[in-house]
C-alpha positions in Angstrom: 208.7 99.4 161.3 207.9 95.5 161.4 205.7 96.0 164.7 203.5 98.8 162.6 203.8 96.8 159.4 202.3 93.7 161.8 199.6 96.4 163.1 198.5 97.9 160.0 197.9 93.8 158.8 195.7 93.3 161.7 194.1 96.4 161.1 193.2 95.1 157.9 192.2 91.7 159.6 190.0 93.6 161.9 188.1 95.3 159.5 186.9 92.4 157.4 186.1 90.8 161.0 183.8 94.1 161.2 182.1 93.7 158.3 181.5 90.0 158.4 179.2 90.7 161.7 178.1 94.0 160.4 176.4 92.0 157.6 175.4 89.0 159.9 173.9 91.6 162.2 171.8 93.6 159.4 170.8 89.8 157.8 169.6 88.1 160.5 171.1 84.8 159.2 174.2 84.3 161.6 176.9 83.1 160.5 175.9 82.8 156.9 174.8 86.4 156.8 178.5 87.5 157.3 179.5 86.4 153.6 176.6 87.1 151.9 176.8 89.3 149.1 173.7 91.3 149.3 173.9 92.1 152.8 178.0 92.9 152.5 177.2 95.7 150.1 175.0 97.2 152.0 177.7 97.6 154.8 179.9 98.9 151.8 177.5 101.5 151.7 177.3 102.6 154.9 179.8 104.7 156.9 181.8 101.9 157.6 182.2 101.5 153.8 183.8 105.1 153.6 185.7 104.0 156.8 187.2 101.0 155.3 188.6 103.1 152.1 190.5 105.3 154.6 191.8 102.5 156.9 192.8 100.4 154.2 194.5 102.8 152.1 196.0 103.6 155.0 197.1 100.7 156.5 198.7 99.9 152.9 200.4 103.2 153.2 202.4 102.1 156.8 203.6 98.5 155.0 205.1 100.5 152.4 207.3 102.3 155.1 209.2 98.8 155.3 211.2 100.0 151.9 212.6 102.9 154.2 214.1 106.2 152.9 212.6 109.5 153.1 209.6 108.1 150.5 209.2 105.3 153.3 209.2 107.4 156.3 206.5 109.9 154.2 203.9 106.5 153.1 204.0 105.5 156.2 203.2 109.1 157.8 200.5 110.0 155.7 199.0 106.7 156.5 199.0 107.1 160.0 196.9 110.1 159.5 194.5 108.2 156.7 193.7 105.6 159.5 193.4 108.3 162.1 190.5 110.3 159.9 188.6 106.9 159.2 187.7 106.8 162.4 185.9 110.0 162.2 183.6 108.1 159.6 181.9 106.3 162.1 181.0 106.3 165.6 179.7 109.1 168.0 181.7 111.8 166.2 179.0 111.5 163.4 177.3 113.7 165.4 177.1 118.0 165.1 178.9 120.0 165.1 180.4 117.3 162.2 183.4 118.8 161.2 184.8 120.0 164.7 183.9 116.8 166.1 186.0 114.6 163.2 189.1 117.5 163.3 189.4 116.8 167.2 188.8 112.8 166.9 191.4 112.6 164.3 193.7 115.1 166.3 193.6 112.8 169.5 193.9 109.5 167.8 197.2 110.8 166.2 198.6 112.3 169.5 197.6 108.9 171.5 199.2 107.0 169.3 202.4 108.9 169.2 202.8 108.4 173.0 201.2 104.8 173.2 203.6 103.9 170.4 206.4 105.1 172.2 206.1 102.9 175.3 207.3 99.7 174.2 210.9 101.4 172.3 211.2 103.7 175.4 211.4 101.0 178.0 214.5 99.4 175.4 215.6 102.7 175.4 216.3 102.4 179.4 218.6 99.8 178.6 220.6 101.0 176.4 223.7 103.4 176.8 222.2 106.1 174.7 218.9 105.6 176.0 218.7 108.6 178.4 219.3 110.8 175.4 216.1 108.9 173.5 214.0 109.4 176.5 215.1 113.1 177.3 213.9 113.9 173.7 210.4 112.1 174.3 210.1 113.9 177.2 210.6 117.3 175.3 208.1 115.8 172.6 205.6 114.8 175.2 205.1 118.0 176.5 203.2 119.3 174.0 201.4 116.0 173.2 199.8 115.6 177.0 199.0 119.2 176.8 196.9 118.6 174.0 196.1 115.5 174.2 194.3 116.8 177.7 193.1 120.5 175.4 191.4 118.1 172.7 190.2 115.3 175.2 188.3 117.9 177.3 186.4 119.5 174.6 185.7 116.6 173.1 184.3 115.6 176.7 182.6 118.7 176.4 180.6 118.2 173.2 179.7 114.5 173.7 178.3 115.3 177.4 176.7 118.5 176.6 176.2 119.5 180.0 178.1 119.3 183.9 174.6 116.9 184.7 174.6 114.5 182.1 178.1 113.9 182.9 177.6 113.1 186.4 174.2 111.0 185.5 174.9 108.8 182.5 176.7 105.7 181.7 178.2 107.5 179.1 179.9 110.5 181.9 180.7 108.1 184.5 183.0 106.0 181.6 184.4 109.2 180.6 185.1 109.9 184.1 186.6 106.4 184.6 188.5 107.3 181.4 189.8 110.6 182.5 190.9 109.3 186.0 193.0 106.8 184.0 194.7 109.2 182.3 195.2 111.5 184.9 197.5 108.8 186.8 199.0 108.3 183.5 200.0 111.5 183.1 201.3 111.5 186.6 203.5 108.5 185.8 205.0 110.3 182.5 205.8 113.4 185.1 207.4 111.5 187.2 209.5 109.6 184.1 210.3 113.0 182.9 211.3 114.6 185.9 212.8 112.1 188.1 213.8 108.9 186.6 215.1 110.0 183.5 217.7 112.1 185.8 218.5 109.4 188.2 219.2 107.2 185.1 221.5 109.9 183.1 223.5 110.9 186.7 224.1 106.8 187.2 221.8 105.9 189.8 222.2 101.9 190.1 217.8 101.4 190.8 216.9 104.4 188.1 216.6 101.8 185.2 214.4 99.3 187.0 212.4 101.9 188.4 211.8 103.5 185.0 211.0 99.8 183.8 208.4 99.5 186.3 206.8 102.6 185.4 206.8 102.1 182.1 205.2 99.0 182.8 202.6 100.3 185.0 202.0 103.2 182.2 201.1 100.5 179.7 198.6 98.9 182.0 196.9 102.0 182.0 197.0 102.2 178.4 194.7 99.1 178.4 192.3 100.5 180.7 192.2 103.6 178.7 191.7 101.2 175.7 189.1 99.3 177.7 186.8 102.2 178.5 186.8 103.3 174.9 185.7 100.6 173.4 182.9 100.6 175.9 182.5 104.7 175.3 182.1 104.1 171.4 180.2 100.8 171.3 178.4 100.3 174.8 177.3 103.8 176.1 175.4 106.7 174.1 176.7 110.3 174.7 174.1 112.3 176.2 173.6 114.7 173.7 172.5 111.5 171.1 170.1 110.6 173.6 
């Protein structure tokens, strides 16, 4: 709960960062622009302004789940989600069909996070006596998450391509493709967590632990990558079909 309590702060952190060059950006005036009043109000009024009301609220929402109990555990739930939908306020999922496009951003965001999140606690978890029970029940969980985390990430591949030939032939298809491979290897790792070295840890086997560690490492090196050719998908590259 610290760790998220920590992230949601930064979130917070992050988005006054965004709006400071947001408004130095739309001014003209460098640095200066970036607290001027004027030019700050006008990013309050654009979709980053709806955005922020989301991601704050949110973010507020996950701090509160450091008083625990089930009231906790429900703030801190329902602001997960509240920073997931802000992010379908701006960005290439602006773009028609709207609502589709924000139900399937939000969707993904939620069920990346869940397995991202998990990375870090499951490595402990490999460690611990009682690990192999934790990981055997993310591995159950994050059965269904890969399958729709690859469901949602291919028609969302779908509608922001719009077409086998833009994919192939834009900056925007060849990160996706970059994207995808990534995940694909990353998926392969989690199979081979699931069905493999999770075992070899719960029947004893002396190297099963360090074998899972370095997995898990490798798994969160791909996360960055991943991470790495989003940003450059939603801030770099245009999807074809906004061309």
């Amino acid at each position: 709960m610290k760790v998220a309590a920590i992230a949601a702060l930064a979130t917070i952190a992050v988005l006054a960062l965004q709006f400071g060059i947001r408004a130095a950006r739309i001014s003209g005036m460098g640095v200066s622009g970036a607290f001027d009043p004027i030019m700050l109000g006008f990013v309050w009024d654009s979709p980053l302004g709806t955005a922020a009301v989301f991601r704050v609220s949110g973010a507020l929402m996950v701090i509160a789940a450091l008083f625990g109990g089930m009231l906790g555990r429900g703030a801190g739930l329902v602001g997960a989600v509240l920073i997931a939908v802000s992010y379908s306020f701006v960005g290439h999922s602006l773009g028609d069909p709207r609502w589709l496009l924000a139900s399937l951003l939000t969707l993904h965001l939620l069920t990346a996070a869940f397995w991202v999140g998990a990375l870090i606690p499951l490595r402990h978890a490999a460690d611990k006596p009682d690990g192999t029970a934790v990981l055997h029940r993310f591995g159950q969980c994050a059965s269904f998450s890969v399958a729709m985390l690859v469901v949602v990430g291919v028609i969302l591949a779908a509608l922001m391509s719009g077409s086998l030939t833009a994919l192939m032939t834009t900056a925007y298809g060849w990160t996706l493709l970059a994207k995808l491979g990534v995940v694909s290897g990353l998926m392969g790792l989690a199979a081979l967590n699931k069905w493999r070295l999770v075992p070899a840890l719960a029947s004893g086997t002396p190297s099963a632990a360090q074998h899972l560690h370095r997995s898990i490492q490798v798994e969160i090196f791909a996360v960055v990558l991943i991470l790495l050719a989003t940003a450059t998908l939603t801030s770099v590259t245009t999807p074809p079909v906004n061309i």
